[in-house]
C-alpha positions in Angstrom: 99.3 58.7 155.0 96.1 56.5 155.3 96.0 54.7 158.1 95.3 50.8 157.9 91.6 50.9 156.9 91.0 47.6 155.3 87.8 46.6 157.3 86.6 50.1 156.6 84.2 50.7 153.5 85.3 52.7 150.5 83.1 55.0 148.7 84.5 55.8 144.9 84.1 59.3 144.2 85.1 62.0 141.2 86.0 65.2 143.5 86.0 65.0 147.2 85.9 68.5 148.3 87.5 69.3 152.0 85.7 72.1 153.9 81.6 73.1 152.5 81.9 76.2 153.7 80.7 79.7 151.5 83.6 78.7 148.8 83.6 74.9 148.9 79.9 74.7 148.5 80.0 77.4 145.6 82.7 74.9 144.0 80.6 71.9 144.5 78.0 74.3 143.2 79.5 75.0 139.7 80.6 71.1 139.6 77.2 70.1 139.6 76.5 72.9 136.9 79.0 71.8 134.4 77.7 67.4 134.9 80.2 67.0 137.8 77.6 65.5 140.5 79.6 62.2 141.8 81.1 64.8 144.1 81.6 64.5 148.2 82.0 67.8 150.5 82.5 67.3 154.1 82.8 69.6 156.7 83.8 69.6 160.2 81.0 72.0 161.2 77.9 70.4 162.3 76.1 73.2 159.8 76.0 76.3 157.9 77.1 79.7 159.2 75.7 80.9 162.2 77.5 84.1 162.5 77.3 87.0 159.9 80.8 86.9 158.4 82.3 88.5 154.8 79.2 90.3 154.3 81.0 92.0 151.0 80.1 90.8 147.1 82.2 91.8 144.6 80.1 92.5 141.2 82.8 89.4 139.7 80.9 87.3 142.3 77.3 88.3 141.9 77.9 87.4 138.0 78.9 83.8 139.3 76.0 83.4 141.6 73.7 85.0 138.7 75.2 82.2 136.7 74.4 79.6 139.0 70.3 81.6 139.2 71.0 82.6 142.6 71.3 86.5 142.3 67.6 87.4 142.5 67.1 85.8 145.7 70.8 87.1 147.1 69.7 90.6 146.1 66.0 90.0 147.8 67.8 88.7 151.2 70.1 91.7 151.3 67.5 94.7 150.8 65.6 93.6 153.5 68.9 94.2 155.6 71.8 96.6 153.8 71.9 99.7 151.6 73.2 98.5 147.9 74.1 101.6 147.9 76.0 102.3 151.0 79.8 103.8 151.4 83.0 103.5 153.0 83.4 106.1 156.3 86.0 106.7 158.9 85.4 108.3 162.3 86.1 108.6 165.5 83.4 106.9 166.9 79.9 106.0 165.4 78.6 108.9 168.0 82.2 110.7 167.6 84.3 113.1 164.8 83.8 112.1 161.4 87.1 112.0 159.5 87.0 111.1 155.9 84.9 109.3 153.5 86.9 106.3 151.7 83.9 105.6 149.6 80.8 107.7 148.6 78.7 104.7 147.0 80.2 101.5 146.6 78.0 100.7 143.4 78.6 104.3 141.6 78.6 103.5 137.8 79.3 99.7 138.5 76.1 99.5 136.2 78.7 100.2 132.7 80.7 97.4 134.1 78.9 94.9 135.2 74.8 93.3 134.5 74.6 92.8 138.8 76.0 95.4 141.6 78.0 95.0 144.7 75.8 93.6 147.7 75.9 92.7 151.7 74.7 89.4 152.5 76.3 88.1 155.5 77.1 84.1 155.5 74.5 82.9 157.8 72.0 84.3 155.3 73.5 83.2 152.4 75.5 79.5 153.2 71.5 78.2 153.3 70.8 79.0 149.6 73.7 77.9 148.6 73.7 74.4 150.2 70.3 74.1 149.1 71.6 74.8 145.4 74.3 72.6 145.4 72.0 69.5 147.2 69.4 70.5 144.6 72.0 69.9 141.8 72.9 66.1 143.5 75.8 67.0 145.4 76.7 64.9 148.6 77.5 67.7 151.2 78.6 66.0 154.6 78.5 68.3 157.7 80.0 67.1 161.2 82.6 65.1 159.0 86.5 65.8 158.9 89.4 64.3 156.9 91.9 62.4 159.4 94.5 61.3 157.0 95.1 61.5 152.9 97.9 60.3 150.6 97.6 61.0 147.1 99.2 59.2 143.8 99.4 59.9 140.3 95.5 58.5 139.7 94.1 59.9 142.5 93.4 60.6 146.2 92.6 58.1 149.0 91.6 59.9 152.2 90.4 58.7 155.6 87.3 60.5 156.9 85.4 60.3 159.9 82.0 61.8 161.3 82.4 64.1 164.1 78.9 63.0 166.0 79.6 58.9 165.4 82.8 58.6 165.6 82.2 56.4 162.1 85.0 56.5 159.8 85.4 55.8 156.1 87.6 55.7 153.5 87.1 57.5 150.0 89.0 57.3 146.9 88.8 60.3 144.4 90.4 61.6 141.1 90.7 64.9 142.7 90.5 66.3 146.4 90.4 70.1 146.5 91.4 71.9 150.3 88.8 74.0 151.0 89.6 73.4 154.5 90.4 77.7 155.8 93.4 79.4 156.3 95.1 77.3 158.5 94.8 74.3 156.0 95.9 71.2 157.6 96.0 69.8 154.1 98.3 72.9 153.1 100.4 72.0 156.2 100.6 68.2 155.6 101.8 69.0 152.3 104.6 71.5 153.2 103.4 73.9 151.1 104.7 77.2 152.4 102.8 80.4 152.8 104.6 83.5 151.5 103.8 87.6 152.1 103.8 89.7 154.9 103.4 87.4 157.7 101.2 88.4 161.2 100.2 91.8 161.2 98.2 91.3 164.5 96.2 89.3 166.4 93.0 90.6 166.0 89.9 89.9 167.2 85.6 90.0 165.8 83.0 90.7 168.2 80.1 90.0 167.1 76.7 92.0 168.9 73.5 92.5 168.8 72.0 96.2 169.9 70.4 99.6 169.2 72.3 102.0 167.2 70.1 103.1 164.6 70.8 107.0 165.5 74.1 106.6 164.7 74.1 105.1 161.0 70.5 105.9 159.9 70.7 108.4 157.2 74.3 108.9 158.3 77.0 105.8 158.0 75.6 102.8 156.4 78.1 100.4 155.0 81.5 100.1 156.4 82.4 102.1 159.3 85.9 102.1 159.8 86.9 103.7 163.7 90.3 105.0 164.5 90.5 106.5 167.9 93.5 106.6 170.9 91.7 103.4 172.0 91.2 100.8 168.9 91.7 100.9 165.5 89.2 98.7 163.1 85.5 98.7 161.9 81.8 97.9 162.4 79.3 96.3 159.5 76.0 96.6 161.0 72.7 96.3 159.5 70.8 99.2 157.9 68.5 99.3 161.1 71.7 99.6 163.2 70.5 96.5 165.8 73.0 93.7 164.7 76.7 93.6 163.3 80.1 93.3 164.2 83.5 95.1 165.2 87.0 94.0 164.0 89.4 95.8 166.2 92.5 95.0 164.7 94.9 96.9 166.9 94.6 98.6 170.1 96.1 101.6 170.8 99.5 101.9 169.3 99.5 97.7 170.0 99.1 94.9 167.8 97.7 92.6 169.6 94.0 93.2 170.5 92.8 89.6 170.8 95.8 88.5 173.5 94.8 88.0 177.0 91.2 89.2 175.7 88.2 88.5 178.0 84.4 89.6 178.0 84.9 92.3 180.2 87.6 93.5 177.6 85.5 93.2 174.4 83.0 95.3 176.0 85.2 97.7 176.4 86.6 98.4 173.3 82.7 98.0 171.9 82.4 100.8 174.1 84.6 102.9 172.6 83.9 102.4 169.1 80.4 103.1 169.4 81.5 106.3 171.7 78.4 106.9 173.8 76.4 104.7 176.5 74.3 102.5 174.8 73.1 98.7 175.5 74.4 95.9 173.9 74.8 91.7 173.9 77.7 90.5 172.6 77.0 87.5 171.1 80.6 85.7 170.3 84.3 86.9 170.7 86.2 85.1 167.9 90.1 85.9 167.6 92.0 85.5 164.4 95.4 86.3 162.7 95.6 89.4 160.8 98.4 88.1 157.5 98.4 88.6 153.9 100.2 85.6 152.1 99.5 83.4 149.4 100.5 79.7 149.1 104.0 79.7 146.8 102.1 76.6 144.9 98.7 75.5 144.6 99.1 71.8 143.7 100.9 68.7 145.0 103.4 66.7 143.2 100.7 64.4 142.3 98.8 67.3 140.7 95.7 65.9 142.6 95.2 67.3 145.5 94.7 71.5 144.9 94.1 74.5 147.2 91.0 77.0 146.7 89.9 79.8 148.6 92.1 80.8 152.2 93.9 77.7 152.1 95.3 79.1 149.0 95.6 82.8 150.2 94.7 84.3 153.2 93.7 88.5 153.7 92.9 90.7 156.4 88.9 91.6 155.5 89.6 95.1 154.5 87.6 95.2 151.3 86.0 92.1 151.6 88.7 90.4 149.2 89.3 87.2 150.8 86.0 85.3 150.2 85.5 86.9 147.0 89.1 85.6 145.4 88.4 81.9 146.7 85.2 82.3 144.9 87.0 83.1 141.9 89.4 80.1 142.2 86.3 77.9 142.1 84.9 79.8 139.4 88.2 79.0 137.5 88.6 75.5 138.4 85.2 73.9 137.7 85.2 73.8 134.3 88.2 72.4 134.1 87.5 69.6 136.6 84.7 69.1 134.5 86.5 69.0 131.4 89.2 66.8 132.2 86.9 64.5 134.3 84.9 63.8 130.8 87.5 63.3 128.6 87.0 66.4 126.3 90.7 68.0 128.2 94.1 66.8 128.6 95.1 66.7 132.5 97.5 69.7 131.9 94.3 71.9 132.0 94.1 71.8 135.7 97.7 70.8 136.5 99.2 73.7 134.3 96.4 76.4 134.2 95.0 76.6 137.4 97.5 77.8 139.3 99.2 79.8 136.1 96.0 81.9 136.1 95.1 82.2 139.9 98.3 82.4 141.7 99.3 85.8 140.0 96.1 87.4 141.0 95.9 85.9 144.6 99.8 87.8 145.0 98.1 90.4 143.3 95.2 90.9 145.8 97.3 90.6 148.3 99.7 93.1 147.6 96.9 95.5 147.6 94.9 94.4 150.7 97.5 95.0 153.0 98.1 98.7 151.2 94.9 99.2 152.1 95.0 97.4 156.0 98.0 99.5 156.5 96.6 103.0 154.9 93.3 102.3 156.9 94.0 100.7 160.5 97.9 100.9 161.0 100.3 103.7 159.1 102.8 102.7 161.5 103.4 100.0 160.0 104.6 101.0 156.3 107.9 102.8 157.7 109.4 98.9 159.6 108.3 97.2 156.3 109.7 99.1 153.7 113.0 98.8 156.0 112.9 95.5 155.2 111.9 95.7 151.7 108.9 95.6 151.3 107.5 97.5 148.4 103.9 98.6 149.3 102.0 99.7 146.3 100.2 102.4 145.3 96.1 101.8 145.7 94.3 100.0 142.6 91.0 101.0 142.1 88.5 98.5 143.4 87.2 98.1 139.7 90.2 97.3 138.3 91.0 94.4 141.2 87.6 93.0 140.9 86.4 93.3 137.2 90.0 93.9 135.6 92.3 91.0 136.7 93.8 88.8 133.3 95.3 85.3 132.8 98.1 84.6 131.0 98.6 80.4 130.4 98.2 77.9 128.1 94.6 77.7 127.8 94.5 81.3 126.5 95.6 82.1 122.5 98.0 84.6 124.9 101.9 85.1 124.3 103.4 84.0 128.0 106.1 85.9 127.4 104.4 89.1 128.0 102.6 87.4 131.6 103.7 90.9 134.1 100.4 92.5 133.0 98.1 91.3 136.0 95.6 94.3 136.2 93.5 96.0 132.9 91.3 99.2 133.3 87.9 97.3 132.4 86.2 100.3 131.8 88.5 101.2 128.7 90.7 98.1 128.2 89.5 96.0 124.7 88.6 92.6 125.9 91.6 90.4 124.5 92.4 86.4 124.9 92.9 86.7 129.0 90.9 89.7 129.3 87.6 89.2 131.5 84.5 89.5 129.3 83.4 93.2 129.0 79.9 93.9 129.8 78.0 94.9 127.5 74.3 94.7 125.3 74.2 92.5 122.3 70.8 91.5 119.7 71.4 88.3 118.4 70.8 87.5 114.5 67.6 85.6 113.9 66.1 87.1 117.1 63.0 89.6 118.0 64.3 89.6 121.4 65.6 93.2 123.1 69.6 93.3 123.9 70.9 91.5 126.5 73.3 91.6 128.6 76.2 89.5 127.4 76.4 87.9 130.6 73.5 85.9 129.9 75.3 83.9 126.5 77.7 82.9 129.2 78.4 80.6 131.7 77.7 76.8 130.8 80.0 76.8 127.5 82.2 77.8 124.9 80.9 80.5 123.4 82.0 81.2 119.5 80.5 85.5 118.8 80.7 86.5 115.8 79.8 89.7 114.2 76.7 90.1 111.5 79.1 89.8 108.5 81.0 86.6 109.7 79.4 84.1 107.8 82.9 82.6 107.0 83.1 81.9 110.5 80.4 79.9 110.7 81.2 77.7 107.5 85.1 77.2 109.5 82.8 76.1 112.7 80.9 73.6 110.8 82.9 70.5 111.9 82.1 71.4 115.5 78.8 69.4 115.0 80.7 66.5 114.1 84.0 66.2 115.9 82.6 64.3 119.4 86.9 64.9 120.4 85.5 69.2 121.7 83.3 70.0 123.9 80.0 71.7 123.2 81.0 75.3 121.5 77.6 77.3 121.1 77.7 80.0 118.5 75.6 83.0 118.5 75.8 85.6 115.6 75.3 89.6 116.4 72.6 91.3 114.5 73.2 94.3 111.8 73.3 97.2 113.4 73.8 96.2 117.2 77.2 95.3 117.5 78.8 98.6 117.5 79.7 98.4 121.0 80.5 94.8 120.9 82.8 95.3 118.3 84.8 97.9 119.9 85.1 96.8 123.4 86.4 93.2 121.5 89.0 94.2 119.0 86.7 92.9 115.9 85.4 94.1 112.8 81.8 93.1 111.6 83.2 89.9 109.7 85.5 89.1 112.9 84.8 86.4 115.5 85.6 86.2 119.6 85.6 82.7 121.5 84.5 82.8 124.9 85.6 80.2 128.0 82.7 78.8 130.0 84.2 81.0 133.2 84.0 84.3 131.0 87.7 85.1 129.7 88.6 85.7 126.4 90.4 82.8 124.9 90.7 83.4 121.7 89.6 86.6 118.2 90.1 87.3 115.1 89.3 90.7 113.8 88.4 89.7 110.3 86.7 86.9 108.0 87.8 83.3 107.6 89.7 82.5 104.7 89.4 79.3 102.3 91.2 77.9 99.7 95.0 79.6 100.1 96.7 76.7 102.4 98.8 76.0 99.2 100.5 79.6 99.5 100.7 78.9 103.3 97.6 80.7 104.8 96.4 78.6 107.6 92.5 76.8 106.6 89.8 79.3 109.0 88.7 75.7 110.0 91.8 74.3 111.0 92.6 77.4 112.4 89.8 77.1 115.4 90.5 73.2 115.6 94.1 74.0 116.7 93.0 77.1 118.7 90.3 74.3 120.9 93.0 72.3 120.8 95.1 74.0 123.0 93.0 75.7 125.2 92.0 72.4 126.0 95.7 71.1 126.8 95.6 68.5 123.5 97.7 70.5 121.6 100.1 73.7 121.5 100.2 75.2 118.2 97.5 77.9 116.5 98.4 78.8 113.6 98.6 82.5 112.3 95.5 82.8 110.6 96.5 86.0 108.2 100.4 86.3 108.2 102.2 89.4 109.2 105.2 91.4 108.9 108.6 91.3 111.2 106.7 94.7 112.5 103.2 93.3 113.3 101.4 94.5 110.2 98.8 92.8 108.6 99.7 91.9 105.4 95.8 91.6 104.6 92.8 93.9 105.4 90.7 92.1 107.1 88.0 95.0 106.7 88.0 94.6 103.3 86.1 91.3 103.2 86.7 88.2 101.5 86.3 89.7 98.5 89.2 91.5 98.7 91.7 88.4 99.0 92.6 87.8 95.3 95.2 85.5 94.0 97.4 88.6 93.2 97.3 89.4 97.0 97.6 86.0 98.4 100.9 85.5 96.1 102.1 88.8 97.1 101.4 87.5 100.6 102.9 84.5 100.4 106.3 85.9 98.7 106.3 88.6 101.7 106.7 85.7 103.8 109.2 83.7 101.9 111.3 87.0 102.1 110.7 87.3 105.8 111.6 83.3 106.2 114.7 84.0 104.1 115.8 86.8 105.9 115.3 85.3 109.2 117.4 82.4 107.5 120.4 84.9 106.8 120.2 86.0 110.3 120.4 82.4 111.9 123.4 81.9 110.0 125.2 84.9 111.0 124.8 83.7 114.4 125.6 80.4 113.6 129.3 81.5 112.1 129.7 84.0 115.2 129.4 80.9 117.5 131.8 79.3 115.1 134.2 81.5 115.7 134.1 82.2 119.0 134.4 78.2 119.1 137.7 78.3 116.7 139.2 81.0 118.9 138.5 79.3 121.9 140.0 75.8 120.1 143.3 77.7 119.0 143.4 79.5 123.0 143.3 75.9 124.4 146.0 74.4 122.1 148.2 77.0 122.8 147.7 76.5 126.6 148.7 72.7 125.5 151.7 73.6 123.8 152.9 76.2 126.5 152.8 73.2 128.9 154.6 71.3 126.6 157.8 74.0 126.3 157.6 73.4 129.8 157.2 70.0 131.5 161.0 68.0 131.0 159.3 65.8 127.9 162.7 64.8 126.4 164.3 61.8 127.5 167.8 63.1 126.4 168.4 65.7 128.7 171.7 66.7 126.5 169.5 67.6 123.3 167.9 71.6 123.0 164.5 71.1 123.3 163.0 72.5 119.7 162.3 76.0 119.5 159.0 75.3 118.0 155.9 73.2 117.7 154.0 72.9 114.9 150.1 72.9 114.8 148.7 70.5 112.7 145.6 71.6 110.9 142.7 69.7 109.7 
């Protein structure tokens, strides 16, 4: 609760973001993007990283940040210091027995997936461009600031803040205050929102060092160097010159526990034997931390104002670099909508309903498989006392398919959330369907002399309506777009003859077929085929009304899209839509139109049969119950002339 703050002065804000750390700020970032800039981030920390932590982009999050125009100087900072094209190694020591190779090349044949790679940039490089970005885009980022108390209603958030240096304190009132605030969320924990998974694996530990071990990784090991040996068990990310980095050790021995009762003297000890030779070193910070994999069991309040992003929301160990990466995602996810709802072009449910719908299944999802992969790297011990208490640890996903493959299923997709199990897609053969990420690949737009490009680069700051070189129809059914204020800005960008073979196939579409795109980069919505005028007599849905509904309830106005070409009871298209609009003659769309009066009709039979089932099985049960009533009857002493027979019968009377 707020405490009594009258003489205090209140600031009126849109978002108030808690914790502008890599995530937060990348949220406020992608606020600002999408017209949100009457935002507020504070964090405790009196500035920007000053330790190289989650050095690990996932090509998912390099398309965000190349979104936001960040990627050419991310990708300039971390050549000067990393290998792009560096691998995954286990040994004994870094001067000791090599053991296996996890990974040859982390960005092996990422280039068919994705327009930007896997990189290394550690935080203390990278949290500078990013705050610069999101000051530059008019955000109010508060460092040396911390939230004391909050309490949230159905219009918003009113939270007590209060500047670390100063001791000055202020109250703020938002629509919306998102917990950014780590993985020990004391907004999480005010809320009572319980953490789920696989609890405390260990209490490990990071030291961080500076030192000169370029004979051991140059031309050798660069990347991550994972070190198993009778004394630790973790791994080092150094730089490509070997001279600054960090250890995990996440257990000791056959121990858990490397961080308890640890001193300096320890630390340099196990640095010691991980590095497995003399050599001279200055460790610059010790920092201990909780080994878990969990995810939050809701990501909302009652209120549906205050939300959880990013390790408040789920928490992994950093074995391949998954935990930064997913709360960068969540903000990816979320921003739009904010933005949406905050202008009035989106019903509420967008956030309250979708969000966590479409994030929470992947956070359990990333989970699941970063502790396969903690307990297959660091700690096989461990698999035999969880599966004995049922815990099913699954098989490994391929890095791909976790970071470019993950689906939504909710209402702000044209998906059927009956079929919501399917988390994971392969993205290098999977067609790009409403929840599928976008696939990657080269398009030529009509009306253009420019080269292809990348798809990536139609996306990112809208709705986006493709549509293949014969779809014409698709653009008459668009039209009221231009007029209807109600929608948010859809742009529409027709592929050139000849260059959407590709496209075509990786979407599901034919030439004369269309694909709407979601300003984060998910499918939302195709059609395979033309638009269709002029049959909503015989009961084919209007092309037109057909995308109004479909915008409709991706943006949480409305539920219903209609079928745009109807179908049998089996899934078959009654129409061709290859065939063109020329093809759709009266004859058909009659023949169409009884097809689907039979279907209605035999549909109609069915319901009825079930209807007189229940009928009887009602009757029966009537007839059981009076003959209970009667047995009672025969009896209970009901006669008041005990002299007379009782009657040998009672008679039912029947309606």
């Amino acid at each position: 609760m707020v405490a009594n703050a009258s003489d205090l002065p209140v600031e009126q804000t849109q978002v108030l973001v808690i914790g502008a750390s890599m995530v937060g700020m990348t949220l406020t970032a992608l606020l600002a993007k999408h017209g949100v800039r009457d935002c507020i981030a504070v964090e405790k920390h009196s500035s920007t990283a000053i330790h190289p932590r989650a050095a690990l982009f996932h090509p998912r999050t390099m398309q965000i940040y190349r979104e936001l125009g960040l990627y050419d100087s991310m990708a300039q900072e971390s050549t000067k210091h990393y290998d792009e094209y560096a691998g995954i190694f286990d040994v004994e020591s870094l001067a000791g027995k090599f053991r296996r190779q996890w990974l040859a090349n982390m960005n092996a044949g990422i280039e068919s997936l994705s327009p930007v790679m896997r990189l290394y940039l550690t935080q203390q490089i990278f949290e500078p461009i990013l705050l610069e970005k999101a000051r530059t885009g008019g955000i109010d980022i508060r460092h040396s600031t911390e939230l004391v108390s909050f309490c949230p209603d159905d219009a918003g958030v009113t939270a007590l803040v209060r500047n670390r240096d100063t001791g000055q304190k202020s109250v703020i009132r938002a629509q919306y205050m998102i917990a950014c605030d780590g993985s020990r969320s004391p907004i999480r924990e005010a809320l009572g929102i319980k953490m789920k998974g696989y609890g405390l694996m260990s209490h490990s530990l990071t030291i961080y060092f500076k030192a000169d071990l370029g004979k051991y990784v140059i031309g050798k090991y660069n990347g991550v160097i994972y070190v198993n040996n009778p004394t630790l068990r973790g791994f080092f990310r150094l730089d490509k010159a070997g001279r600054e980095g960090f250890l995990v050790v996440n257990m000791v021995g056959e121990k858990q526990h490397p961080a308890d009762n640890i001193t300096d003297e320890r630390a340099a000890e196990f640095l010691k034997a991980a590095i497995g030779a003399d050599a001279s070193f200055e460790i610059t910070l010790v920092a201990k931390w909780q080994a878990r994999c969990e995810v939050a069991e809701k990501y909302l309040d009652e209120s549906g104002r205050v939300i959880l992003v990013g390790d408040s929301a789920h928490v992994v160990t950093p074995h391949g670099g998954f935990g930064g990466n997913t709360g960068i995602h969540d903000t990816h996810n979320l921003a739009w909508k904010l933005a949406l709802v905050l202008s009035g072009k989106a019903g509420p449910a967008l956030v309250t309903e979708t969000y966590e719908k479409e994030r929470l299944p992947v956070a359990r999802k990333t989970v699941d498989q970063v502790f396969e992969r903690y307990i297959k790297r660091v700690a096989p011990e461990l698999r035999e006392p969880y599966e004995k208490e049922g815990f099913v640890i699954e098989d490994e996903a391929e890095d791909a398919h976790l970071e470019l493959g993950y689906r939504y299923w909710s209402r702000a997709l044209d998906t059927d959330q009956k079929q919501s199990s399917e988390t994971l897609e392969n993205p290098k053969t999977a067609t790009a369907k409403p929840g599928s990420m976008a696939r990657h690949v080269f398009v030529q737009l009509m009306d253009s002399d420019d080269e292809e490009i990348p798809i990536a680069d139609l996306l990112g700051e809208s709705f986006v309506l493709i549509l293949g070189s014969q779809a014409s129809g698709w653009i008459q059914a668009a039209q009221f777009l231009q007029t209807e204020k109600q929608f948010p800005e859809v742009k529409i960008h027709q592929l050139k003859a000849g260059s959407e073979v590709e496209f075509c196939s990786r979407y599901g579409i034919s030439s004369t077929g269309a694909v709407l795109i979601r300003p984060d980069g998910f499918v939302a919505w195709s059609e395979s085929g033309p638009a269709v005028f002029g049959f909503g007599g015989m009961g084919i849905p209007d092309s037109a009304e057909t995308l109004r509904c479909v915008l409709k309830k991706l943006l949480c106005l409305g539920d219903h899209i209609p079928s745009f070409i109807p179908q049998t009871a089996q899934g078959e298209r009654l129409i061709n839509r290859s065939e063109g609009l020329a093809s759709i003659t009266l004859s058909r769309a009659l023949f169409t139109r009884e097809q689907l009066l039979l279907e209605e009709k035999s549909r109609a039979l069915k319901q009825i049969e079930e209807i007189e089932r229940q009928l009887a099985d009602v009757k029966r049960l009537s007839v059981l119950q009076d003959e209970m009533a009667m047995l009672s009857m025969k009896l209970l002493p009901v006669w008041s002339d005990a002299t007379t027979n009782p009657p040998k019968h009672l008679f039912r009377i029947v309606a």
